[in-house]
py3Dmol code that shows the C-alpha trace and the ligand (Angstrom):
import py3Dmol

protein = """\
ATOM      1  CA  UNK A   1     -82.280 130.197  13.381  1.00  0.00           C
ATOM      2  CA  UNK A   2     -85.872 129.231  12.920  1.00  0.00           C
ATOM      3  CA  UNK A   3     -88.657 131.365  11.212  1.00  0.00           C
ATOM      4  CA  UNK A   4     -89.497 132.023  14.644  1.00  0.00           C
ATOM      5  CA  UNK A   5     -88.349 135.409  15.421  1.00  0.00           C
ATOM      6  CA  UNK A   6     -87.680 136.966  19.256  1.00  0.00           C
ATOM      7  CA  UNK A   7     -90.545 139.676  17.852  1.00  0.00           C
ATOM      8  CA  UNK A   8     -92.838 137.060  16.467  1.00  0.00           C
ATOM      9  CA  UNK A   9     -92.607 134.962  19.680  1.00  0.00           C
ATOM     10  CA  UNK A  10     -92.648 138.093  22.049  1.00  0.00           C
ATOM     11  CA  UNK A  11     -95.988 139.172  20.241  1.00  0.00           C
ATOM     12  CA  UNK A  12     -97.426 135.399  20.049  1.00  0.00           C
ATOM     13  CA  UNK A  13     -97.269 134.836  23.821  1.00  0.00           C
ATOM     14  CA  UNK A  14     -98.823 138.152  24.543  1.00  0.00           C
ATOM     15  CA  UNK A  15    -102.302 137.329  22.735  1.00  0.00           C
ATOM     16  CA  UNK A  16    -102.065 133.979  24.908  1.00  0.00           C
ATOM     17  CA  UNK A  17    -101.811 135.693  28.082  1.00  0.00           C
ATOM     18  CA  UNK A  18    -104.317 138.198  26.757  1.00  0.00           C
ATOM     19  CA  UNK A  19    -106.710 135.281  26.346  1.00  0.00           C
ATOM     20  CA  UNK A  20    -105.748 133.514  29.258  1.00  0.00           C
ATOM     21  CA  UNK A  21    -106.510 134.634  32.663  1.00  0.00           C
ATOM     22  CA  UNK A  22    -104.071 132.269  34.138  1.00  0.00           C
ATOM     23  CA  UNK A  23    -101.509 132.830  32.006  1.00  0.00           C
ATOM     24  CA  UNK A  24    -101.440 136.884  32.350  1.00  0.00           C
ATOM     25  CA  UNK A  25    -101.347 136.523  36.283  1.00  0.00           C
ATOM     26  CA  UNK A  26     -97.768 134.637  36.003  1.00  0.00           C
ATOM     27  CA  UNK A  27     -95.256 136.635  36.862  1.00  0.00           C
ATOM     28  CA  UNK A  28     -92.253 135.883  34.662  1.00  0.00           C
ATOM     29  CA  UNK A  29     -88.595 136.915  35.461  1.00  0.00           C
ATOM     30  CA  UNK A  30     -87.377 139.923  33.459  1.00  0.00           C
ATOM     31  CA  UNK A  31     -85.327 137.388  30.643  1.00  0.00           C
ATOM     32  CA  UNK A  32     -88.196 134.819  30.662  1.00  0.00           C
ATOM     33  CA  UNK A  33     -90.021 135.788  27.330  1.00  0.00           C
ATOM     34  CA  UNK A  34     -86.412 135.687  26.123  1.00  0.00           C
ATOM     35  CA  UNK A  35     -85.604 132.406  27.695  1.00  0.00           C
ATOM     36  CA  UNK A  36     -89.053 131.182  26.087  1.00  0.00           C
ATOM     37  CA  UNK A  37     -88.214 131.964  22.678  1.00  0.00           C
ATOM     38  CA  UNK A  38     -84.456 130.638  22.643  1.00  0.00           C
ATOM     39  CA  UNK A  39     -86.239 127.303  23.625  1.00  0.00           C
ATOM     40  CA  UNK A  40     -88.989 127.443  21.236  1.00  0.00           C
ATOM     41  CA  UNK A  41     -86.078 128.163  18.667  1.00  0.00           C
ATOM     42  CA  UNK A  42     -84.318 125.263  19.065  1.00  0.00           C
ATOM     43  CA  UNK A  43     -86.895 123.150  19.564  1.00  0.00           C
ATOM     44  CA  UNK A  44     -87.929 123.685  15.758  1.00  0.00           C
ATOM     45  CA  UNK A  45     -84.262 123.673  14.817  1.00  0.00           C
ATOM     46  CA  UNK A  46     -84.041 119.806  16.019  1.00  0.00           C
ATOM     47  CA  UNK A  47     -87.418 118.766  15.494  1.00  0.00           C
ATOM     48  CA  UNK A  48     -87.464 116.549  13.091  1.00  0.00           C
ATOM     49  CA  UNK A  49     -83.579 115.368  13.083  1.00  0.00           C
ATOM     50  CA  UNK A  50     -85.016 114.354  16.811  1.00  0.00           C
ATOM     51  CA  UNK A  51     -88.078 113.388  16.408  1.00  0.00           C
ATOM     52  CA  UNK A  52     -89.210 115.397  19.300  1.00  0.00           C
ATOM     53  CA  UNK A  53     -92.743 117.008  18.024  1.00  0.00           C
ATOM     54  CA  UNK A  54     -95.087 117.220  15.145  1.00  0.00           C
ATOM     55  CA  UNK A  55     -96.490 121.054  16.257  1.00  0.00           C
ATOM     56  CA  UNK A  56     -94.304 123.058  14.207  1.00  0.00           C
ATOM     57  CA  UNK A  57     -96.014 126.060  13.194  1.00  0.00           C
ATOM     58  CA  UNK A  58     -94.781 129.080  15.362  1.00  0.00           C
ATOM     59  CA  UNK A  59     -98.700 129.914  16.917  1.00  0.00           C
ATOM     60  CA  UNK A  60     -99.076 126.565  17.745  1.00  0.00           C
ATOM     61  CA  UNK A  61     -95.408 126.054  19.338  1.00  0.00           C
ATOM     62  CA  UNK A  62     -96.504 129.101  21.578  1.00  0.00           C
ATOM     63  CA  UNK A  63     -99.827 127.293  22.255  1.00  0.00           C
ATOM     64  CA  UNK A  64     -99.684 124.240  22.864  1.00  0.00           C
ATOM     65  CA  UNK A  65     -96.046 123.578  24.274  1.00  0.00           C
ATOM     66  CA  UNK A  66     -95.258 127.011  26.380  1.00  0.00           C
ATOM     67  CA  UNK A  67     -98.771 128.161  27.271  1.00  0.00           C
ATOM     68  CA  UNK A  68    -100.055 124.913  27.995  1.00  0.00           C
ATOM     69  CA  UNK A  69     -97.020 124.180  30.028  1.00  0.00           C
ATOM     70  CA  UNK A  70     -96.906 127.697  32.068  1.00  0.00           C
ATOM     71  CA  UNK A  71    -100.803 127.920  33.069  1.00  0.00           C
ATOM     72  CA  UNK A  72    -100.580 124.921  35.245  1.00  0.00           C
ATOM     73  CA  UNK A  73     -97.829 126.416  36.614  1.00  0.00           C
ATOM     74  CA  UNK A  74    -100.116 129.432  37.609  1.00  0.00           C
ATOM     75  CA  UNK A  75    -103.117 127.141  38.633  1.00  0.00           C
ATOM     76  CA  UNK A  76    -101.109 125.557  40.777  1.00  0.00           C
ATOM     77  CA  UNK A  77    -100.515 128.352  42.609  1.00  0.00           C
ATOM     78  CA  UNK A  78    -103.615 129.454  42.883  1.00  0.00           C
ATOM     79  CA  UNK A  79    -104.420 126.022  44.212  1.00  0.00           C
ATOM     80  CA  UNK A  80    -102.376 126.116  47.187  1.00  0.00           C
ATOM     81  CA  UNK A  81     -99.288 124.977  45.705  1.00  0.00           C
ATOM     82  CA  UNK A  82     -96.718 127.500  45.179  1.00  0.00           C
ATOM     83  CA  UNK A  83     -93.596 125.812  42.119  1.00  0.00           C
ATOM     84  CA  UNK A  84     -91.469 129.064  42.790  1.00  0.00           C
ATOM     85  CA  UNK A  85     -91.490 127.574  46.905  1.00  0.00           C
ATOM     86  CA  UNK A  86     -90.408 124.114  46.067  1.00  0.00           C
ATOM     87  CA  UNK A  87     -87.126 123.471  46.201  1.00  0.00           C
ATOM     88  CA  UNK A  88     -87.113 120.135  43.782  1.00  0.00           C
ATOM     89  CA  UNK A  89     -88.753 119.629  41.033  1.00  0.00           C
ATOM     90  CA  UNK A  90     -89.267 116.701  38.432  1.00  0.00           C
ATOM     91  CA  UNK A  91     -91.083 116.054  35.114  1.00  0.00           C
ATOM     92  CA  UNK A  92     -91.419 112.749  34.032  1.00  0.00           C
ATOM     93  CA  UNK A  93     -90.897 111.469  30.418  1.00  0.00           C
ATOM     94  CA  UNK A  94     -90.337 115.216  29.709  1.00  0.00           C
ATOM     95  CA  UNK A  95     -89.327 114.429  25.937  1.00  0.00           C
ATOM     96  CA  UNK A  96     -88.116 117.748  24.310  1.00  0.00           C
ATOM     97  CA  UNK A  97     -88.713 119.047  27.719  1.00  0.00           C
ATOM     98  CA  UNK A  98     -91.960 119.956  28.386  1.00  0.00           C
ATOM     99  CA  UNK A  99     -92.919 121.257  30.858  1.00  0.00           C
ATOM    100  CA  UNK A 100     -89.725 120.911  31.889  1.00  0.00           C
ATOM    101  CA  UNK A 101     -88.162 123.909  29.961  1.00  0.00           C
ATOM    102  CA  UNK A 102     -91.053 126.363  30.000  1.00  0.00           C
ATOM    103  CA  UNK A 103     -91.111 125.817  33.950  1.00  0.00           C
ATOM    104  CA  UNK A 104     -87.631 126.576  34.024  1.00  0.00           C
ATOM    105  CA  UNK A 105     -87.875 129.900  32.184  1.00  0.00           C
ATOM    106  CA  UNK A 106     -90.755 131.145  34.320  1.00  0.00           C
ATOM    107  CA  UNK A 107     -89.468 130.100  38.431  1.00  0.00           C
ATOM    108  CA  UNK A 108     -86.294 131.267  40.399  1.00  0.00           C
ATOM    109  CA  UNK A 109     -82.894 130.034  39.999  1.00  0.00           C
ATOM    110  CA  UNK A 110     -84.038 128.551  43.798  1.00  0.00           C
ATOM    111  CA  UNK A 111     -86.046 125.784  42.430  1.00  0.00           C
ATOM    112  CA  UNK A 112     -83.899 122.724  40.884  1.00  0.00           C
ATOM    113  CA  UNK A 113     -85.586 121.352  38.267  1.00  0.00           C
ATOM    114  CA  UNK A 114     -84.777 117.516  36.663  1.00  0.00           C
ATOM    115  CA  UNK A 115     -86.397 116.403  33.223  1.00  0.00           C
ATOM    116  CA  UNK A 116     -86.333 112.321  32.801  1.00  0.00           C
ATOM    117  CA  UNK A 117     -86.944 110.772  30.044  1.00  0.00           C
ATOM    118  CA  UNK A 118     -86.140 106.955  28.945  1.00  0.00           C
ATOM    119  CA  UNK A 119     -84.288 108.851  25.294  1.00  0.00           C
ATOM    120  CA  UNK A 120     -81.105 109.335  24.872  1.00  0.00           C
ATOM    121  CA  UNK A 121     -81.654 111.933  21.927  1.00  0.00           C
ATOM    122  CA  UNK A 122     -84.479 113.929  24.167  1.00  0.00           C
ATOM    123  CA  UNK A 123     -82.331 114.398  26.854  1.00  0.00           C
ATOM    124  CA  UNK A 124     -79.076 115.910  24.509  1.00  0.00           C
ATOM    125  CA  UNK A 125     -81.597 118.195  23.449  1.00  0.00           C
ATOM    126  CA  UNK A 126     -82.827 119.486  26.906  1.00  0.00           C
ATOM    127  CA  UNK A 127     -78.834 120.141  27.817  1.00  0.00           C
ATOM    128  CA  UNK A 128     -78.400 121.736  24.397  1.00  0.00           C
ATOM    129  CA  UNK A 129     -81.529 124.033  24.902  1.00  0.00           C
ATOM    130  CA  UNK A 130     -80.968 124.644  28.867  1.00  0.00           C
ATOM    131  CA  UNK A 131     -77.695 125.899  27.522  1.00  0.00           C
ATOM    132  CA  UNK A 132     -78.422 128.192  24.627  1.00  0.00           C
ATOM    133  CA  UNK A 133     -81.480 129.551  27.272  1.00  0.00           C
ATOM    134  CA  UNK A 134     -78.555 129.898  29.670  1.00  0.00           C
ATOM    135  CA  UNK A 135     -80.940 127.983  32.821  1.00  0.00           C
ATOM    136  CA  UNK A 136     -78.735 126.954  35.088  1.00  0.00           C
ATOM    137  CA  UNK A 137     -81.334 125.085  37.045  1.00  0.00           C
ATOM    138  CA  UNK A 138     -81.512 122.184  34.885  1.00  0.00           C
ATOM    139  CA  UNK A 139     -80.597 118.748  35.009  1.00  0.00           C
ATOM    140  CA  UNK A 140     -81.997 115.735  32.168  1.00  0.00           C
ATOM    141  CA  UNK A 141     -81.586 112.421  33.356  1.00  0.00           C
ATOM    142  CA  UNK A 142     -81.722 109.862  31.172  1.00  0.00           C
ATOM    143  CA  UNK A 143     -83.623 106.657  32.445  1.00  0.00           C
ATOM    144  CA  UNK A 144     -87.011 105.259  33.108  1.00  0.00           C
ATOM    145  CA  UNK A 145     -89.311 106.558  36.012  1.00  0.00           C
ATOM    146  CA  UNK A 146     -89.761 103.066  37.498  1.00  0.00           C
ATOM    147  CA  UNK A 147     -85.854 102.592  37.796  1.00  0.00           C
ATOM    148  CA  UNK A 148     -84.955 106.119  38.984  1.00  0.00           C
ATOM    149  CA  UNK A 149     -87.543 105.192  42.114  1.00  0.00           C
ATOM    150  CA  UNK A 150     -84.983 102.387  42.649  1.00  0.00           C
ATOM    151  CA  UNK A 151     -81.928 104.247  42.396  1.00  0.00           C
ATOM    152  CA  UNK A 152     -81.988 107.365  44.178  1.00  0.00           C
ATOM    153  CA  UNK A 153     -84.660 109.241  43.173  1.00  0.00           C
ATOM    154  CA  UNK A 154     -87.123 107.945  45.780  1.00  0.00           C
ATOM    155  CA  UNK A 155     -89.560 110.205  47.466  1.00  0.00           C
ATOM    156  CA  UNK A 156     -87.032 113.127  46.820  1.00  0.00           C
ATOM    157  CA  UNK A 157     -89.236 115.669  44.733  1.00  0.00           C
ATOM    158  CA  UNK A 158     -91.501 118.437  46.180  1.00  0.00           C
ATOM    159  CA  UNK A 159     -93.143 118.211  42.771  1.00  0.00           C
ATOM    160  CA  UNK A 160     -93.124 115.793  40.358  1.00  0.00           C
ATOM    161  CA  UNK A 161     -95.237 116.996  36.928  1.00  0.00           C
ATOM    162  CA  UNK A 162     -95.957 114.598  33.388  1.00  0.00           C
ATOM    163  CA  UNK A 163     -97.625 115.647  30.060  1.00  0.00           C
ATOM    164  CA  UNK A 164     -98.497 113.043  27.628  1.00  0.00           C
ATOM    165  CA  UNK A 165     -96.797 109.911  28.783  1.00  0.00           C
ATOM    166  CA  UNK A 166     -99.494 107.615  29.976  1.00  0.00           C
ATOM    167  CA  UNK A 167    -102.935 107.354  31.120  1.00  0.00           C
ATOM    168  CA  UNK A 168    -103.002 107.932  35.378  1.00  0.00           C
ATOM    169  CA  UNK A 169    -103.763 104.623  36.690  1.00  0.00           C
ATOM    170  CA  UNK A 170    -100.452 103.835  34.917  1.00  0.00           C
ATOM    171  CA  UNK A 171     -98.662 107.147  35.745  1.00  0.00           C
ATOM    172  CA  UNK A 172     -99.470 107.099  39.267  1.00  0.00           C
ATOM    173  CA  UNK A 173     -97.789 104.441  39.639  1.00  0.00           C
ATOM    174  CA  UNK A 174     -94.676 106.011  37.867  1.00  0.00           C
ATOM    175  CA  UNK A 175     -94.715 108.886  39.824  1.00  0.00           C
ATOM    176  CA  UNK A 176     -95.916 108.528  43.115  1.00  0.00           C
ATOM    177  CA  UNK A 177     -93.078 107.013  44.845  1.00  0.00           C
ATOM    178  CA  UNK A 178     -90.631 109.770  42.844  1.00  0.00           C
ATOM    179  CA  UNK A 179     -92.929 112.499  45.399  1.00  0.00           C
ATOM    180  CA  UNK A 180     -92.032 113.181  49.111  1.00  0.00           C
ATOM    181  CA  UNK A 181     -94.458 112.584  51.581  1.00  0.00           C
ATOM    182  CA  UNK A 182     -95.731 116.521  52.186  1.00  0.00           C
ATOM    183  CA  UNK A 183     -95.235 116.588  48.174  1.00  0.00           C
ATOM    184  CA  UNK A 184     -97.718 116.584  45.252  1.00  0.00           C
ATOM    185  CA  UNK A 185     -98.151 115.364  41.766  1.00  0.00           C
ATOM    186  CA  UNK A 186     -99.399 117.417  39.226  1.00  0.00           C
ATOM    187  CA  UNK A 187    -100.782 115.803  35.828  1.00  0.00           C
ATOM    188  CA  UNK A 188    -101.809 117.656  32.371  1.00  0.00           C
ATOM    189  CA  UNK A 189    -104.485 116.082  31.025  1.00  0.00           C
ATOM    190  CA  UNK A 190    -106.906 116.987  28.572  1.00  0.00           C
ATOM    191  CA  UNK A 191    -110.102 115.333  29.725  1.00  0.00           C
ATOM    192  CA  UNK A 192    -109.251 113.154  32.531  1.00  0.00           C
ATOM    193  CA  UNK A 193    -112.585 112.431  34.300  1.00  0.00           C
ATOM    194  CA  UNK A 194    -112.545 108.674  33.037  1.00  0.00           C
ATOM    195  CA  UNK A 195    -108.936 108.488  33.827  1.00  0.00           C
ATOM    196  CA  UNK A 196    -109.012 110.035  37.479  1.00  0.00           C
ATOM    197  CA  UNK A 197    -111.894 107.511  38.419  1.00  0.00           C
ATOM    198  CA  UNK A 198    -110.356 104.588  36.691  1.00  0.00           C
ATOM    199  CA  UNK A 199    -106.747 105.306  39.307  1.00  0.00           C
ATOM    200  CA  UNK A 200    -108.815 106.112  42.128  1.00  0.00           C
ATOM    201  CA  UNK A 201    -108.013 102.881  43.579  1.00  0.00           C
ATOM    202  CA  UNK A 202    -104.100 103.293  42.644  1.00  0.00           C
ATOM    203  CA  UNK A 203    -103.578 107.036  43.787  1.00  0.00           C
ATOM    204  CA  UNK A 204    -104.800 105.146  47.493  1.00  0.00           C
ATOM    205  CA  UNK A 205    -102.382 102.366  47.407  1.00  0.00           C
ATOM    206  CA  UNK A 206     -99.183 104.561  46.580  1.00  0.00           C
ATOM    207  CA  UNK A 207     -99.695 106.720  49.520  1.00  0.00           C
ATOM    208  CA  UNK A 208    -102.191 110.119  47.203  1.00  0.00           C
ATOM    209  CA  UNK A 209    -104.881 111.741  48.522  1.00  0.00           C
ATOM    210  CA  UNK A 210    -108.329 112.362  46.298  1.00  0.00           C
ATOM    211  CA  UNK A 211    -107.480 113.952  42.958  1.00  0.00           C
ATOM    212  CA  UNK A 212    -108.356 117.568  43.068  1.00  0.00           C
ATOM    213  CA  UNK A 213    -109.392 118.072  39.444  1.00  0.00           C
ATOM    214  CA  UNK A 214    -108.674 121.748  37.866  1.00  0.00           C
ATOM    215  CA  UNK A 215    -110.352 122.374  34.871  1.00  0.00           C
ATOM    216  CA  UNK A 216    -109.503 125.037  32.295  1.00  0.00           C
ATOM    217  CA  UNK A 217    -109.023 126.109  28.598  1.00  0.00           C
ATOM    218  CA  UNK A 218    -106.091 127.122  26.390  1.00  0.00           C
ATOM    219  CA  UNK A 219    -106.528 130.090  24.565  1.00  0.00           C
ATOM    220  CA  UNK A 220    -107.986 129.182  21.514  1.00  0.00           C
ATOM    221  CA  UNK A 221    -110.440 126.961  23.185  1.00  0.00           C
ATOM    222  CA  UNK A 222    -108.923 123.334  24.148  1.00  0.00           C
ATOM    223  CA  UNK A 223    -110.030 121.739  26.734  1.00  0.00           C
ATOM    224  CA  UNK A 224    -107.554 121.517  29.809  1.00  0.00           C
ATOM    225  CA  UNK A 225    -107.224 119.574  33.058  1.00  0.00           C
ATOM    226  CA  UNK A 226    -104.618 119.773  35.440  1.00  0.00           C
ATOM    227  CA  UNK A 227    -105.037 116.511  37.933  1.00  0.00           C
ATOM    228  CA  UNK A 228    -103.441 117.127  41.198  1.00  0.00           C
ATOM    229  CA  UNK A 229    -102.376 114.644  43.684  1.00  0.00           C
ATOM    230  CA  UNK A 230    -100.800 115.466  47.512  1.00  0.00           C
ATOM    231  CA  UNK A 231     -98.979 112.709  48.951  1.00  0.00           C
ATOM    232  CA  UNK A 232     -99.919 112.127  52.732  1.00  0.00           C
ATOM    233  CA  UNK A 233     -98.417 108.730  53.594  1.00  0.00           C
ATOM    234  CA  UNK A 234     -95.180 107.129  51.964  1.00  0.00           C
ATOM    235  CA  UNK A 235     -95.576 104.477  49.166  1.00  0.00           C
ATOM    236  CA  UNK A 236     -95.315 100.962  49.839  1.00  0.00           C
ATOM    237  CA  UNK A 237     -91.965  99.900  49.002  1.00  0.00           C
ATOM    238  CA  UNK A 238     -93.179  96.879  46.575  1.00  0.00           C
ATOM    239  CA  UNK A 239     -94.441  99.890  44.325  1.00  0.00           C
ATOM    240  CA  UNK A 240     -93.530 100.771  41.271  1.00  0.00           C
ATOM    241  CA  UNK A 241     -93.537  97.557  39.779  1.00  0.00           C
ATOM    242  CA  UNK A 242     -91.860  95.951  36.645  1.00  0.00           C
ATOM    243  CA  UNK A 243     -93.172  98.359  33.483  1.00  0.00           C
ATOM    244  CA  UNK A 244     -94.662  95.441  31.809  1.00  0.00           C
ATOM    245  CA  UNK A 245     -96.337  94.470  35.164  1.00  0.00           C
ATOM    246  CA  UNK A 246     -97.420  98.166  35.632  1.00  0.00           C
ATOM    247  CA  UNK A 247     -99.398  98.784  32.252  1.00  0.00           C
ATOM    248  CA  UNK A 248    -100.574  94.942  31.897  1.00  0.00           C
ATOM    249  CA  UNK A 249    -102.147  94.935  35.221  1.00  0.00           C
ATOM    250  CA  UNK A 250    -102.451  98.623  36.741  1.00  0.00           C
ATOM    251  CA  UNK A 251    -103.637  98.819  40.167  1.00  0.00           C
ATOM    252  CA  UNK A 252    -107.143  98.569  41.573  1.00  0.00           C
TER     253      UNK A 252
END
"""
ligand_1 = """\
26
SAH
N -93.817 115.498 28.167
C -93.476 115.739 26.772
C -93.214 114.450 26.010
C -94.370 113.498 25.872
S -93.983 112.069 24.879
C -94.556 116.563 26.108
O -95.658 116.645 26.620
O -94.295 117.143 25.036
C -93.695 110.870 26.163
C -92.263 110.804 26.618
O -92.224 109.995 27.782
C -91.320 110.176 25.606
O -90.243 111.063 25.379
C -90.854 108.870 26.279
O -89.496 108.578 26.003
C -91.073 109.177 27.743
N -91.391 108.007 28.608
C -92.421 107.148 28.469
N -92.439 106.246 29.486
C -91.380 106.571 30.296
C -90.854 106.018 31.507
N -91.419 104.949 32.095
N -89.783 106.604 32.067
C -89.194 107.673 31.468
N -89.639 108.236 30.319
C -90.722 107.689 29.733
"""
view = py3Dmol.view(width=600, height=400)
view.addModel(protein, "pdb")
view.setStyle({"model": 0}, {"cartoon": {"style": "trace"}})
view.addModel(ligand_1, "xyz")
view.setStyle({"model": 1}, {"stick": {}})
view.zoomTo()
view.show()
């Protein structure tokens, strides 16, 4: 067990909802703050035999991995998107599994969540930790996001999500044709403004509407923005590309 007691973590996330509007309007299932913690636990257990983050400190796990994962989740609400409706659910190059695993913790057993990510070792860590949090909603694939829209995985999320895995002109194009038409995409960003107008020209191709921009703060004072995309018309079926094709010459 880490240094990261159930106490420590129960009384960590309750100054972050206590600074964060967003946060304190989630309403989490009765074993979620539970569910949080086992996660957290684990996740500093492995981190460094896995590589999987450098944020190691318990007020900064609670920070920066579950309450910047979970107040998306509850801006997206209030924006007219509702997770806990969705029935599938996806986050792209999810890596220890945010915010794959957070996401999990806080929605219904309804909503069937997927975590991909191109690591092998990332993706024995999300089973290991959807175990020991005993969610039974989800599934880590291992592959890359420009296959799985090849094989299978095409247009068949309500909501596909990403944190950290490329800039959007570039992860547009990963995700876009992973989103049913009637579906959205919903990217954490911390400033974004260059990046939004930069895949302007992409989002339109692949089949997005205009980027609805959602601007907010952790606690502690970061600067936040959630980027969401709705998907009105099917992506072209020449899209996504090769990777190397993708990030040499993204689309405009
Ligand atoms: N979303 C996590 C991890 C970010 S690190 C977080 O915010 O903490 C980026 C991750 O994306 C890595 O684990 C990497 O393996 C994965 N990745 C990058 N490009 C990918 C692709 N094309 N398909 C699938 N996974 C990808």
């Amino acid at each position: 067990m880490s240094s990261l007691t159930p106490d420590l973590f129960a009384s960590l996330y309750a100054r972050c909802a206590d600074a964060s509007p967003a946060l304190s309007s989630l309403a989490l299932p009765d074993n979620a703050v539970h569910r949080l913690w086992t996660v957290c636990d684990l996740l500093i257990d492995n981190a460094k035999r896995f590589n999987l983050t450098a944020i190691l400190e318990p007020e900064e796990i609670v920070r920066k991995h579950v309450a910047d994962s979970l107040i998306p989740l509850a801006l997206l609400r209030g924006n007219g998107i509702d997770p806990a409706a969705c029935r599938t659910i996806l986050d792209v190059g999810t890596g220890a599994g945010f915010p794959l695993l957070p996401w999990a913790c806080a929605l219904p057993e309804s909503v069937a969540l997927t975590g991909l990510d191109a690591t092998a070792k990332k993706i024995s860590h999300i089973r290991a930790s959807a175990e020991a949090a005993g969610l039974s909603n989800v599934a880590a694939v291992q592959g890359r996001a420009e296959e799985a829209a090849r094989e299978g995985m095409r247009e068949h999320f309500d909501l596909v999500t990403a944190r950290a895995v490329a800039a959007l002109p570039v992860l547009c194009e990963l995700c876009a044709p992973l989103v049913k038409v009637g579906g959205a995409f919903a990217a954490l960003k911390s400033h974004a403004e260059d990046e939004i107008r930069d895949a302007a020209p992409a989002a339109a191709i692949l089949g997005f509407d205009e980027a609805s921009p959602i601007a907010y703060e952790l606690p502690g004072g970061d600067a936040r923005t959630l980027v969401v995309y709705r998907k009105t018309r099917p992506t072209p079926a020449k899209y996504p590309r090769r990777y190397a094709e993708i990030t040499k010459q993204p689309l405009a």
